[in-house]
N, C-alpha and C positions, 0 to 999 in steps of 0.2 A: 814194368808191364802193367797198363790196370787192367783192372776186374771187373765185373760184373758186380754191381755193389750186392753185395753178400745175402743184410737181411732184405733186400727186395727185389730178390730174385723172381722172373717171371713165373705164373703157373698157368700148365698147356690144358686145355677139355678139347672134348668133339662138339661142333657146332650141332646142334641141335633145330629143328623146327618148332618143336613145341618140347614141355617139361616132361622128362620121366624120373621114375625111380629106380635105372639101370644102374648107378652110378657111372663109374668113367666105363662101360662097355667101347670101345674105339678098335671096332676092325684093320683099323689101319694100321696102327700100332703095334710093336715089338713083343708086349707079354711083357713088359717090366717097368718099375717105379725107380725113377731116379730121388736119392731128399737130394737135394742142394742148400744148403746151409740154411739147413730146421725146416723147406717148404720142400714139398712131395709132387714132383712133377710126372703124373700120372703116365705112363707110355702103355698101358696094357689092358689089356678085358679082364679087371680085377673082380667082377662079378661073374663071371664066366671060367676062367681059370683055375678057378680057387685059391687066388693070391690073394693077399690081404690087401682090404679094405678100408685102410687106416690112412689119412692123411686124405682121402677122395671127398667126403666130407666136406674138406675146405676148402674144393674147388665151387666156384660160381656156377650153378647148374644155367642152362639155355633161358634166357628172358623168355617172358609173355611175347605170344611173336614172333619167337624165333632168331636166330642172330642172321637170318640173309639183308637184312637192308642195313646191318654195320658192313657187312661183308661187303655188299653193293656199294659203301660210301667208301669203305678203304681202298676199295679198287679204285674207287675216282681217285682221290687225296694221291696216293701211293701212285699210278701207271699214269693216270691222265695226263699228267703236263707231258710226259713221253710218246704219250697216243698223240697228244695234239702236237708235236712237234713231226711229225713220221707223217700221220694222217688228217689234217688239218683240225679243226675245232672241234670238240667234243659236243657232238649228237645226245643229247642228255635223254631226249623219248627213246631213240633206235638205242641206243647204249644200255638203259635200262630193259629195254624188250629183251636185248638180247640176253644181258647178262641172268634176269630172272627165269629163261627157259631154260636156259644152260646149265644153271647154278643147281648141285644138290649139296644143298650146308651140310648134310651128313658127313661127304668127304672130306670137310674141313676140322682145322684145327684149333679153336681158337686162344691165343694169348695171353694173357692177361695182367695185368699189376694191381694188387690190392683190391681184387674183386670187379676192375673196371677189361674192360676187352682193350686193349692195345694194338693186336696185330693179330696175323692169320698164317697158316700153313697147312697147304695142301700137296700130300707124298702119295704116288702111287707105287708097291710097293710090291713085286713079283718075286719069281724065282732067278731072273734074271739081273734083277735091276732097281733101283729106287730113285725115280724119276718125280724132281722136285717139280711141281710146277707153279707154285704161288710160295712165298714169302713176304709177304707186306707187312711192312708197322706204318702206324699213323707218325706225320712230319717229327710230332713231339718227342718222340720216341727214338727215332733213327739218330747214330752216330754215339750211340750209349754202350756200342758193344752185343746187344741184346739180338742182334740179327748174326753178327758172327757166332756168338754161343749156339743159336740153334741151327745154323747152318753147320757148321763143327760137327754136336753131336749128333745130325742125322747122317754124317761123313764115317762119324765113328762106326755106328751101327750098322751103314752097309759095309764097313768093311770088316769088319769084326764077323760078321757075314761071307765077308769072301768076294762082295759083290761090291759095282761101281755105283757111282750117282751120278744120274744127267741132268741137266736141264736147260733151258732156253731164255735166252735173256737180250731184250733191246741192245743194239750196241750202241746206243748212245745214254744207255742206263748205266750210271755209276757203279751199280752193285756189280758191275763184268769186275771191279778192280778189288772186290773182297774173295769173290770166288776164285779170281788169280793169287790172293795169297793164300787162299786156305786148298791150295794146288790142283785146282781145276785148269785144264787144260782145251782150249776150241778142238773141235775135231769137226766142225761146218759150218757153213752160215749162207745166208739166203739173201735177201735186200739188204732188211732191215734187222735181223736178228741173229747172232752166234747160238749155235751149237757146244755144250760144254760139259766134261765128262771128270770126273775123281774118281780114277782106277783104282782100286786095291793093291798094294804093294806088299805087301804084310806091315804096313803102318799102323805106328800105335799114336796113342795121344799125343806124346811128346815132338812128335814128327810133325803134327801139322799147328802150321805155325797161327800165333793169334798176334793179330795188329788191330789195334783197337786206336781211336774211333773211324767206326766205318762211315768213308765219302763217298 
């Protein structure tokens, strides 16, 4: 089975608009620090909680800027070729219009390897429910594992919770065939998009299975 190569394991922050000194504050997030072999993958409001604040440090605080125009390029790289297969050519003025009204980088998550941004996740995250709705990494990235691992642990967390994870995904998008192994099941679908849900069973880690490299 491979891994997730060890020392270079991804590390998560909250996207940011502009720089603070909150450190990793992320509302969205569980209230807990995962290390993964010696790197500190922040999940919690460790300025707020009174959790320790060791290891936030070494996350890449939000660029000058902002990170909405990586977020805006990842969504092209990552969704686009599937927008333009569904809806014809990519509108790059209305695309952009849209995605920058829409967009609040706060709710996101950003990825990272070695201080560079890689990829994005976006969890909304209730009493009910944890409903994924963005996962992207950039091309260079995908098929290393690194989307399964964090698609995994946000599976673990709601169910360690008690609770499901949904989300929506193209079906002509390849990732419908990781979230099939890592036991997501359709329960709708529309035109162009399934419906897809990982119930709680009282499954632990060893149950949900990892097939690495994701296509």
């Amino acid at each position: 089975m491979l891994q997730v190569e060890r020392a270079r394991r991804p590390t998560i922050r909250r996207a940011q608009e502009q720089q603070d000194e909150q450190g990793c504050d992320d509302p969205l997030e569980s209230g807990r620090s995962l290390d993964r072999g010696g790197e500190r993958l922040c999940r919690g409001r460790c300025s707020e909680t009174g959790g320790s604040k060791i290891g936030c440090g070494d996350h890449a605080q939000a660029r000058n800027g902002g990170d909405v125009e990586f977020l805006y390029n990842l969504l092209k790289v990552a969704l686009g070729p599937y927008v333009e297969l569904v809806f014809g050519p990519w509108k790059e003025e209305e695309e952009r219009a849209k995605f920058f009204e829409a967009t609040r980088p706060g709710e996101h998550q950003i990825v990272e390897r070695a201080g560079e941004p890689i990829g994005c996740l976006k969890v909304q995250r209730s009493s009910s429910e944890f409903k994924l709705n963005r996962v992207f990494l950039l091309p260079a990235f995908q098929g290393r594992g690194i989307g399964t691992e964090l698609v995994r642990d946000l599976v673990l967390d709601a169910h360690s919770a008690g609770l499901p994870v949904r989300l929506r995904v193209f079906k002509i998008n390849p990732a419908r065939r990781l979230y099939e192994r890592l036991g997501f099941v359709v329960t709708g679908e529309t035109e162009f998009h399934v419906n897809m849900e990982s119930t709680f069973l009282g499954s632990t880690k060893s149950d949900i299975v990892e097939v690495y490299p994701e296509k």
